[in-house]
Structures are given as C-alpha cells and as structure tokens.
NUSE-407009 format. One line per 10 residues: number of its first residue (from 1); their letters; for each residue x, y, z of N, C-alpha, C, O, CB. Coordinates in steps of 0.2 Angstrom, whole numbers, plus 5000, padded with zeros to 4 digits. Glycine has a CB too. Example, Ala and Ser with C-alpha at 12.3 -4.5 7.8 and 13.67 -1.06 7.14 Angstrom:
1> as> 5066:4972:5039:5062:4978:5039:5066:4984:5039:5071:4983:5042:5057:4978:5045  5064:4989:5035:5068:4995:5036:5064:5000:5039:5067:5006:5040:5070:4997:5029;
This chain:
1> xxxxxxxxxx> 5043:4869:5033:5048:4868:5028:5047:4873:5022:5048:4871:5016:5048:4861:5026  5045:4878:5024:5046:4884:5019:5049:4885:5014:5046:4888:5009:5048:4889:5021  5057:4882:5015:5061:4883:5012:5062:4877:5004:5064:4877:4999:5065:4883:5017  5060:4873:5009:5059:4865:5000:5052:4867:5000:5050:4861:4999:5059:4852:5001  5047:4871:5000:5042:4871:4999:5041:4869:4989:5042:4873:4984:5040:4878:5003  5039:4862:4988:5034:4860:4983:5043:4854:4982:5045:4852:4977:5030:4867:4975  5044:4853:4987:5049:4844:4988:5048:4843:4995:5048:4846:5000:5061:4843:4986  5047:4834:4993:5047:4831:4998:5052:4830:5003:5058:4831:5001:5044:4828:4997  5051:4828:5009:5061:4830:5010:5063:4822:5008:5069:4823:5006:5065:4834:5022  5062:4818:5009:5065:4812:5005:5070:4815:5001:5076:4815:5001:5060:4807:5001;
11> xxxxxxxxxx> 5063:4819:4994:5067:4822:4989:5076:4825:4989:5081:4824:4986:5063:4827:4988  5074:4831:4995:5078:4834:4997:5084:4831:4998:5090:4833:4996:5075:4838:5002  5083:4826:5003:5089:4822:5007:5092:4818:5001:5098:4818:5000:5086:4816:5013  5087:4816:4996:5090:4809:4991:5094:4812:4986:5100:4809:4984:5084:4803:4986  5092:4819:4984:5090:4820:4976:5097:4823:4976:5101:4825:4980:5082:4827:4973  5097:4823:4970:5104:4827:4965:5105:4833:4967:5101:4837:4964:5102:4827:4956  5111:4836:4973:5109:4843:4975:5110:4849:4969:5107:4854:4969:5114:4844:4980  5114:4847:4962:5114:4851:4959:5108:4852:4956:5107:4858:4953:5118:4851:4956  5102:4847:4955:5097:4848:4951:5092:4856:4959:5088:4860:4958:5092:4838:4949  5094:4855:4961:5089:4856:4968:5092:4863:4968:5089:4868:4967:5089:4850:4977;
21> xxxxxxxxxx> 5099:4863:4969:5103:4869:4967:5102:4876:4963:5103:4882:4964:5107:4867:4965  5100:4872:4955:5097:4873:4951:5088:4874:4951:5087:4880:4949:5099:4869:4948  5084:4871:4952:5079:4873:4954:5077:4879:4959:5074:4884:4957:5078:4869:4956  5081:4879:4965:5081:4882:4970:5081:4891:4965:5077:4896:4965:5087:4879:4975  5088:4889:4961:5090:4896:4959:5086:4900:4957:5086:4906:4958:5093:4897:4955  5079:4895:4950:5077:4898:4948:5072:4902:4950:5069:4907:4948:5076:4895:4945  5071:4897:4955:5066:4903:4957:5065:4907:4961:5059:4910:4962:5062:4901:4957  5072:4909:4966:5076:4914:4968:5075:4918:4963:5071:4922:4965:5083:4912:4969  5076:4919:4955:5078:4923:4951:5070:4924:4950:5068:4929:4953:5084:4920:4945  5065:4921:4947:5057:4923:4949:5053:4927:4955:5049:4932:4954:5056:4917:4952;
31> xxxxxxxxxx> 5056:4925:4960:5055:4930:4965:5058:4936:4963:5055:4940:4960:5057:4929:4972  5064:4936:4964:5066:4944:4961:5065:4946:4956:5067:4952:4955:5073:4945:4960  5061:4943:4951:5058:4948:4949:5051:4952:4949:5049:4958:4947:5059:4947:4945  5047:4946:4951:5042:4948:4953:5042:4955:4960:5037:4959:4961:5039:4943:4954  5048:4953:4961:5049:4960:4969:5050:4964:4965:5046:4969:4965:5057:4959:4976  5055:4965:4959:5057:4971:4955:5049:4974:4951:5048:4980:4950:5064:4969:4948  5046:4972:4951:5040:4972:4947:5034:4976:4954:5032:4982:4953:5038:4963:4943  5032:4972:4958:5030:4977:4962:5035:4983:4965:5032:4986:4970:5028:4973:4967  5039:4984:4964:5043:4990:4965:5042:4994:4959:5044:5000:4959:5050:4988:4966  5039:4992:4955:5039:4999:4950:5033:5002:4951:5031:5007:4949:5041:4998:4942;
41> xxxxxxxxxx> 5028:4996:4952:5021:4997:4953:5020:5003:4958:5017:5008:4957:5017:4991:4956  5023:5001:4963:5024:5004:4971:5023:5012:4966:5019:5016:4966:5033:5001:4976  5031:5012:4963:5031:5020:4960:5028:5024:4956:5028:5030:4956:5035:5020:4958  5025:5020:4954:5018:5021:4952:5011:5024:4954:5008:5029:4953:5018:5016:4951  5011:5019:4958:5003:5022:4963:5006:5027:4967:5002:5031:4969:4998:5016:4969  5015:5027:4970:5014:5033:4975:5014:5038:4971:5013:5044:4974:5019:5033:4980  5016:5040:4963:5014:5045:4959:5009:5048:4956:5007:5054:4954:5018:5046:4956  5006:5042:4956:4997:5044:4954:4994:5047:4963:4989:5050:4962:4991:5032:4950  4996:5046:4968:4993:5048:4973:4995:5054:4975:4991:5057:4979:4994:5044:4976  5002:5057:4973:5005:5062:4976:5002:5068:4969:5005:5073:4969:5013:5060:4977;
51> xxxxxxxxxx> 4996:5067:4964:4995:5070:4960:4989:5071:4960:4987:5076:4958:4997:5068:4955  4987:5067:4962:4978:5065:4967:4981:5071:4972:4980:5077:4971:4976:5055:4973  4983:5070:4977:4986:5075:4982:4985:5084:4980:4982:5088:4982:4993:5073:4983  4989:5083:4976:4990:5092:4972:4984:5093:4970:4981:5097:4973:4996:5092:4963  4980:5090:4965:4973:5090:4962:4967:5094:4969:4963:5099:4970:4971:5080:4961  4969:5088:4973:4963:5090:4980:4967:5097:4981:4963:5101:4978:4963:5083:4989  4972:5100:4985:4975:5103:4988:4971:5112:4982:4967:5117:4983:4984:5100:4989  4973:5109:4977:4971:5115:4971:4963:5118:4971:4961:5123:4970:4973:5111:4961  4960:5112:4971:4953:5110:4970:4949:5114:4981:4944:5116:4983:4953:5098:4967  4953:5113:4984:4951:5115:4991:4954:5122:4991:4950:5126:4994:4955:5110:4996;
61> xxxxxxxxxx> 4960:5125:4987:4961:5132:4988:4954:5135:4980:4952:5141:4980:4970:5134:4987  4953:5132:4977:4948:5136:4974:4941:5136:4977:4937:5141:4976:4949:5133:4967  4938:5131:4981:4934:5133:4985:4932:5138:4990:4927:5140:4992:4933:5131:4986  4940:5138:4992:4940:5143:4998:4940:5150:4993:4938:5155:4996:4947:5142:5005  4943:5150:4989:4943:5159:4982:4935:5160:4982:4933:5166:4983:4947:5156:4970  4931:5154:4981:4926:5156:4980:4919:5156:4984:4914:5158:4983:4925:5155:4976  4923:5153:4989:4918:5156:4995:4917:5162:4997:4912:5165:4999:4920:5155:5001  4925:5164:4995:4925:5172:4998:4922:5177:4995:4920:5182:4997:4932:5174:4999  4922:5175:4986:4921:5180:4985:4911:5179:4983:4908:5183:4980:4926:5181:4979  4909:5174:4987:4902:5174:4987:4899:5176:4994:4894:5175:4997:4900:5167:4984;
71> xxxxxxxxxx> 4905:5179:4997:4903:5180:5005:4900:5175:5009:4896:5176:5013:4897:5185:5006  4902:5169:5009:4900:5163:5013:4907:5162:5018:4912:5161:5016:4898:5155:5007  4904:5162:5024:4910:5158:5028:4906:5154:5031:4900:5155:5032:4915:5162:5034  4912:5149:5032:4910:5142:5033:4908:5144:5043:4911:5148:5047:4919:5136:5030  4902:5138:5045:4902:5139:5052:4906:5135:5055:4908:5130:5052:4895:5138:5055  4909:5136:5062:4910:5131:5066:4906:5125:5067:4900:5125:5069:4912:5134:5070  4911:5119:5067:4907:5112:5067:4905:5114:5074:4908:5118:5077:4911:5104:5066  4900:5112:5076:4894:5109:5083:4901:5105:5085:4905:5103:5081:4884:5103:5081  4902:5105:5091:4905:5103:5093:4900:5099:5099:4895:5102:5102:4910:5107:5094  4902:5090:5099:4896:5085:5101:4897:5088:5110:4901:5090:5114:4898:5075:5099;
81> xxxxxxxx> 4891:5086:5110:4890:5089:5120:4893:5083:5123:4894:5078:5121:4880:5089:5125  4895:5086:5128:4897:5080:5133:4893:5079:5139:4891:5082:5144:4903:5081:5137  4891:5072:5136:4887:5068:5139:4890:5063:5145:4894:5059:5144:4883:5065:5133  4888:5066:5152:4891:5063:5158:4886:5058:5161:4883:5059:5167:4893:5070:5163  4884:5054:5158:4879:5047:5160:4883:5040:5163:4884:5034:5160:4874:5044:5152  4884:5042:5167:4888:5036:5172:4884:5030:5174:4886:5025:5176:4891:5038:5180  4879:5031:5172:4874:5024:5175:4867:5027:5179:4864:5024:5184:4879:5019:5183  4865:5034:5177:4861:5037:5183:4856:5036:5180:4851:5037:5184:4863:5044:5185;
C-alpha cells in the first residue's frame, strides 16, 4: 500500500476524500520538488566532473610535454604470464 503510505486504509475507506485529496496533493507537490532539486544537483556534479575531466586530460598532456623533453619514455607494462596450472 505504497500508495496511502502514512493512512490507515479504514482511513482511506472512511475519511473525507477531499481532505485525502488534499493531502495526497501536497505531497505530490513535495516530491516534485525535491525531484526538481536533485535535478539541479545532478547538473551540478555532472559539471564539477566534466571540469575534473578537462583538468586531468590538461595535467596528462603536460606530463607527456615533459617526459619528452627530459628524454624519459615510458616502458611497456610486463604483461602477466600465462599461467597454464590445470591441477597438475
């Protein structure tokens, strides 16, 4: 009963549908805003994230500027062995 969630259904069944009507609304209008409000958040962290992004991207091409010009190249990772142990 998700839906009367905080009436009992007696309530539901007996009570004054415009009070319940009314109630219900409000807090229809509650939710929506709290949804509007995590929607701006949302826009929010995805632009604090997409700025983090740029940051790293800037910050990775300046390491690779000065790798180069310190003559360092990066080695290839070890690549893990393959280990063929069936039970033997």
């Amino acid at each position: 009963m998700g839906l009367w969630k905080g009436f009992k259904l007696c309530e539901v069944l007996d009570g004054n549908k415009r009070t319940l009507i009314t109630v219900l609304s409000e807090q229809l209008a509650l939710t929506n805003q709290a949804l509007e409000g995590m929607s701006e958040e949302m826009k929010v962290v995805q632009k604090d994230r997409r700025k983090l992004e740029d940051r790293v991207g800037k910050l990775e091409e300046r390491i690779r500027e000065l790798e180069k010009l310190a003559g360092v190249q990066k080695e290839p990772a070890a690549e893990p062995e393959d280990v063929d142990n069936k039970g033997e």
